[in-house]
C-alpha positions in Angstrom: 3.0 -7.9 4.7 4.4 -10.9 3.1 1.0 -13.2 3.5 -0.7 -9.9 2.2 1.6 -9.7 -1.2 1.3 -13.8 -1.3 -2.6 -13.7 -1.4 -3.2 -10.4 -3.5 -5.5 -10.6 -6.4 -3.0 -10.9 -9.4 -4.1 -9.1 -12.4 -1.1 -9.7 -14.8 -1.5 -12.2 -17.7 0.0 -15.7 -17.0 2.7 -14.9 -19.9 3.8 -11.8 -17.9 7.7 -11.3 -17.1 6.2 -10.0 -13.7 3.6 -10.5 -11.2 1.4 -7.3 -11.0 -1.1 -7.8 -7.4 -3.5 -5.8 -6.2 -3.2 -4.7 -2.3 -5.8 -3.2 -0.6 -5.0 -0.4 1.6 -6.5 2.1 4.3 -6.8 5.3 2.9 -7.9 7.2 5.2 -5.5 5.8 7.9 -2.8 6.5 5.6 -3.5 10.1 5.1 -4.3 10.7 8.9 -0.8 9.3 9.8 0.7 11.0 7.4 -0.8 14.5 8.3 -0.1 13.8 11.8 3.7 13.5 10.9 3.6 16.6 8.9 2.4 18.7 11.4 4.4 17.1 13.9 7.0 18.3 12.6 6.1 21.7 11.5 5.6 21.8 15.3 9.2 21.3 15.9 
């Protein structure tokens, strides 16, 4: 995750307090996993 962050497209100004990065992510992994979960445990 840390070599993710580090290379990020960063899309905040150079004058910017903080560092604002764009991550990309797998959506439809994310949603499968989570659904999984959920009715994992509505099964229990």
């Amino acid at each position: 995750m840390r070599g993710e962050i580090e290379t990020a497209a960063c899309i905040s100004t150079p004058d910017s307090k903080i560092a604002v990065r764009v991550i990309a992510a797998d959506k439809e992994a994310m949603i499968a996993r989570h659904t999984q979960t959920t009715i994992h445990h509505a099964a229990a």
